[in-house]
C-alpha positions as CSV (number, residue, x, y, z in Angstrom):
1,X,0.0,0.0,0.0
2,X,1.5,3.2,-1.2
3,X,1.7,6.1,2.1
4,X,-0.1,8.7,-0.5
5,X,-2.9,7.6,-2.7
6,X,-4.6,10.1,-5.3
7,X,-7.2,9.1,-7.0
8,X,-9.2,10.9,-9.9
9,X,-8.6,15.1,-8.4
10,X,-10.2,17.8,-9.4
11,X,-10.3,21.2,-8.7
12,X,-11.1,24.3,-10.2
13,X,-12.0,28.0,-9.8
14,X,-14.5,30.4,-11.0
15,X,-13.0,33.7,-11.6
16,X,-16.3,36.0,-12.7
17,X,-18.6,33.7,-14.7
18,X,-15.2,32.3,-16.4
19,X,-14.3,28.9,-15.1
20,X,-10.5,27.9,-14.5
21,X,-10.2,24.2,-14.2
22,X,-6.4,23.3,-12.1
23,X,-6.4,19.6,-11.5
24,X,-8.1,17.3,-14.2
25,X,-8.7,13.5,-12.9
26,X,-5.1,13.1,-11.3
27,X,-3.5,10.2,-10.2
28,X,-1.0,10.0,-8.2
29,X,0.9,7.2,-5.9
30,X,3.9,8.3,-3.4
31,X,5.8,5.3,-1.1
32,X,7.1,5.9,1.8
33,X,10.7,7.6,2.1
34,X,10.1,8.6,-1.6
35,X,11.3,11.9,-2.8
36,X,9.2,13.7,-5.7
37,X,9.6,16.9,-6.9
38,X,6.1,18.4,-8.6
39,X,7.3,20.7,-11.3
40,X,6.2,23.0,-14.3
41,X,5.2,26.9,-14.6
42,X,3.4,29.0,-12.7
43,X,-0.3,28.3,-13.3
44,X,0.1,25.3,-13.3
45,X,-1.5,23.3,-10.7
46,X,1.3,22.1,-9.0
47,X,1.0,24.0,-5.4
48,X,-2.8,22.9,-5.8
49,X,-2.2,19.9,-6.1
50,X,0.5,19.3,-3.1
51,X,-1.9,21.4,-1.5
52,X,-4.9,18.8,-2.0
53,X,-2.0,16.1,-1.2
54,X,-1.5,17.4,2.1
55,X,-4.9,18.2,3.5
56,X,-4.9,21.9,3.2
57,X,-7.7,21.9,0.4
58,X,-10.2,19.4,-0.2
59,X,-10.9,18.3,-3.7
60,X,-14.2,18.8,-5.8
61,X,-13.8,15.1,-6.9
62,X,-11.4,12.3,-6.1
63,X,-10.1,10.8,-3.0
64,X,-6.4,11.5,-0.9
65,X,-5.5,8.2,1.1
66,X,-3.1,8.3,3.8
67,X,-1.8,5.3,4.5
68,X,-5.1,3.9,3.6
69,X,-6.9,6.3,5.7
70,X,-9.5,8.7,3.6
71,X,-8.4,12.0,4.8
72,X,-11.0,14.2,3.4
73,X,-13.7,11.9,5.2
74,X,-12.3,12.9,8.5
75,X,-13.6,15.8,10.3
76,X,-11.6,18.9,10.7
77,X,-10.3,18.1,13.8
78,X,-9.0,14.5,12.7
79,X,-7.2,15.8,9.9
80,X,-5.7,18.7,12.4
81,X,-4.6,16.3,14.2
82,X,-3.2,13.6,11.5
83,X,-1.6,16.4,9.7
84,X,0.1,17.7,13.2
85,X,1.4,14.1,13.8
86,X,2.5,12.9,10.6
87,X,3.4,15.8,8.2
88,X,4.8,19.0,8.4
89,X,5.3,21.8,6.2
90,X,7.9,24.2,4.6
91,X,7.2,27.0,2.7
92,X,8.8,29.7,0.0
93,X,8.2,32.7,3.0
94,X,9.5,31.0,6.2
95,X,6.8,31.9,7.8
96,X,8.2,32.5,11.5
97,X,6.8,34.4,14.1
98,X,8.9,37.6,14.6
99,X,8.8,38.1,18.0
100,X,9.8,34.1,18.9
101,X,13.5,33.0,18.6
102,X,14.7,30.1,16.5
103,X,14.6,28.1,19.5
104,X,10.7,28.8,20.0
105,X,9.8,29.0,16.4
106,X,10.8,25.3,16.4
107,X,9.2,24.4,19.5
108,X,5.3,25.5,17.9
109,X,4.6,22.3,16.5
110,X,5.6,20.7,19.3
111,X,3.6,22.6,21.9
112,X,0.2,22.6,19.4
113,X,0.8,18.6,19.7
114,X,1.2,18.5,23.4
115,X,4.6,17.6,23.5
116,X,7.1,19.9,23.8
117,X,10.2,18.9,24.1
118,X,13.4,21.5,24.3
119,X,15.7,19.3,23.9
120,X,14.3,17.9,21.0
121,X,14.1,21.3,19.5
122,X,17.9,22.2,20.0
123,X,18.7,18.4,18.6
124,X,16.7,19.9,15.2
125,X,18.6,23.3,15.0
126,X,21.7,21.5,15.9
127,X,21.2,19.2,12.5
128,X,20.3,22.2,10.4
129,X,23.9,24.3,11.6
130,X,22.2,26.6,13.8
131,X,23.2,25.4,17.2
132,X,24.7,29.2,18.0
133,X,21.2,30.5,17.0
134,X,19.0,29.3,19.3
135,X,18.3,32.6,20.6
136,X,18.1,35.0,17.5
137,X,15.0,36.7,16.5
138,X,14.1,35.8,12.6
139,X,15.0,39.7,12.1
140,X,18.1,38.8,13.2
141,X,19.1,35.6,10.4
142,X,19.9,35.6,7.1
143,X,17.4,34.3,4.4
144,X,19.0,30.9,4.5
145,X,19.0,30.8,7.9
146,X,15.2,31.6,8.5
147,X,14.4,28.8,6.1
148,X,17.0,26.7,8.2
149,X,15.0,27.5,10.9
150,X,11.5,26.5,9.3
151,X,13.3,22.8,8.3
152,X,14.3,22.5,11.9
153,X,10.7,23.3,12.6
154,X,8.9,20.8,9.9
155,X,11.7,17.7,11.4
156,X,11.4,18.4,15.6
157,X,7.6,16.1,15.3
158,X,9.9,14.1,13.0
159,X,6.8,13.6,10.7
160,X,6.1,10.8,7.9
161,X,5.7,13.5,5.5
162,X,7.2,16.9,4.7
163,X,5.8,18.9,2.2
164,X,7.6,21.6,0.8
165,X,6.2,24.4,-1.6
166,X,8.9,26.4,-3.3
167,X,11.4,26.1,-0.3
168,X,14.5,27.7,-2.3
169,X,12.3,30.4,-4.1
170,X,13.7,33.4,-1.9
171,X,17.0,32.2,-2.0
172,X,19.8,32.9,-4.1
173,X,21.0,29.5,-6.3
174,X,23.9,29.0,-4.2
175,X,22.0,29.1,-0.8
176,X,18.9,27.2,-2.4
177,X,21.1,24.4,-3.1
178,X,22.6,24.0,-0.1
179,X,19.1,24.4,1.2
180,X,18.1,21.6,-0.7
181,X,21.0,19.4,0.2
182,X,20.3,19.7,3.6
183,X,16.4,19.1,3.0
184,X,17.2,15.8,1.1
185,X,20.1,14.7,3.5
186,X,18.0,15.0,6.8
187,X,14.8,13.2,5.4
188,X,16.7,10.8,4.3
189,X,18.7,10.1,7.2
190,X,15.1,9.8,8.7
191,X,13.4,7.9,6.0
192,X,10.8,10.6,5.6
193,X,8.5,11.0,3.1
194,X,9.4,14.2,0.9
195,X,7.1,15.9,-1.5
196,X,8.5,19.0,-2.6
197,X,7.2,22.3,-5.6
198,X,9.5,24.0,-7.2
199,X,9.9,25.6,-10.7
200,X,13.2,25.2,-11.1
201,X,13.9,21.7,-12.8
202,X,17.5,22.1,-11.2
203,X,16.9,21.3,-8.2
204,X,14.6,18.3,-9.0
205,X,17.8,16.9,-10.2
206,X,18.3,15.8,-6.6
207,X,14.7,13.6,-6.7
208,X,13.7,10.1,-7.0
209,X,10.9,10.9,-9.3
210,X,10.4,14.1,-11.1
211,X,6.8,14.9,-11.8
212,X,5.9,17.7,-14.6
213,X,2.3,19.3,-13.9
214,X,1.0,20.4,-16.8
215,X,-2.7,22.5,-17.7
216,X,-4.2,19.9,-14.4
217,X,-2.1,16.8,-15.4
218,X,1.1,15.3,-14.2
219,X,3.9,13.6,-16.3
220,X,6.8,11.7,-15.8
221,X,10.0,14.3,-17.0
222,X,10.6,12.0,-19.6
223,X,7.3,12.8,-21.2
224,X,6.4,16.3,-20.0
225,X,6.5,17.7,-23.6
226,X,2.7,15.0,-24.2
C-alpha cells in the first residue's frame, strides 16, 4: 500500500462567470521515504495539487489516502490532528513568528501537539547548523538561515511526511542548493517521506521521481513535452 494515494482530483475556480479548471482527474501514488519533486510553470497546478495532497484543500472530486486512511472523510479536527502528527510543512516565506527566537519558532509544532520537548528542539537546530542560533529573532538571520530554521521546525515532530512548496524560491541559487541538500540529506537520514514544488527543474535533479504538472495533469519528465 503506497503512504499517499490520489485518486481521480479535481479542482477548479471560477473567476467572474469564467471557469478555471487546475487539476483534471489526477493520479497520483507516493511510497514511503520517496522523494518527488512536482514541477512545471506558474499556473500550473502544481502547489494545488501538493496542496490537496497534504490536507490543506479538499478536492471537488477524487479521493487522498493516507496510509489507507480517507483523509478528506475525516472531520476537521481528525485531519488537524493527523496532519500535526504525521506531516509538516515548509514553505517559500518561512513563515516565523517575529517576536519568537529560532529556538521557540521550532518548538510550535511541538507545543500545538502537546509535547514539547526542548531538547528535541535544539537536537533539530543542531542538524540544520544553527546550534549558535538558538536565541536569535528571525530579524536577526539571514534568508537561509530563517528557512534553516523552518526545516528545523517541519523535522522536531519528525513527521512521515514533509511537504515543501517552493522552499528555495527566496533564496539565491547557491543558498537554495545548499538548502536543498540539507532538505534531502536529513529526510533521508530519517526515512521521511518528501514531497516537494518547485519551478526550477534544477533542483529536481536531486529527486527520486520528477513529476511535470501540466494545464491539471502530471507527467513523468521523460514525457512532459505529451
Amino acid at each position: 500500500m503506497s503512504l499517499i494515494q490520489a485518486t481521480n482530483l479535481h479542482r477548479g475556480y471560477s473567476v467572474g462567470k469564467k471557469r478555471i479548471e487546475v487539476l483534471h482527474g489526477i493520479d497520483l501514488s507516493i511510497e514511503k521515504g520517496e522523494k518527488i519533486f512536482l514541477c512545471g510553470p506558474s499556473g500550473a497546478g502544481k502547489t494545488t495539487l501538493m496542496y490537496t495532497l497534504a490536507g490543506l484543500e479538499k478536492p471537488e472530486q477524487g479521493t487522498v489516502h493516507i496510509d489507507g486512511q480517507d483523509l478528506y472523510q475525516l472531520s476537521k479536527k481528525q485531519q488537524a490532528k493527523l496532519r500535526n502528527a504525521r506531516m509538516s510543512y515548509i514553505f517559500q516565506n518561512y513563515y516565523l513568528m517575529p517576536e519568537l527566537t529560532a529556538l521557540e519558532n521550532v518548538l510550535v509544532p511541538a507545543m500545538i501537539g502537546g509535547k514539547a520537548n526542548k531538547a528535541a528542539a535544539q537536537n533539530a537546530l543542531d542538524r540544520v547548523g544553527l546550534s549558535h542560533r538558538y536565541d536569535h529573532l528571525p530579524t536577526e538571520l539571514s534568508g537561509g538561515e530563517q528557512q534553516r530554521v523552518a526545516i528545523a521546525r517541519a523535522l522536531v515532530n519528525k513527521p512521515e511526511i514533509i511537504f515543501a512548496d517552493e522552499p528555495t524560491g527566496n533564496l539565491d541559487s547557491q543558498n537554495g542548493e545548499q538548502v536543498m541538500q540539507l532538505l534531502l540529506e536529513l529526510t533521508s537520514e530519517d526515512h521521511t517521506t518528501l514531497v516537494v514544488v518547485t519551478h526550477d527543474l534544477t533542483l529536481a535533479k536531486h529527486s527520486d521521481r520528477t513529476l511535470i504538472v501540466k494545464d491539471g495533469n502530471i507527467f513523468t519528465e521523460a514525457t512532459a513535452t505529451v
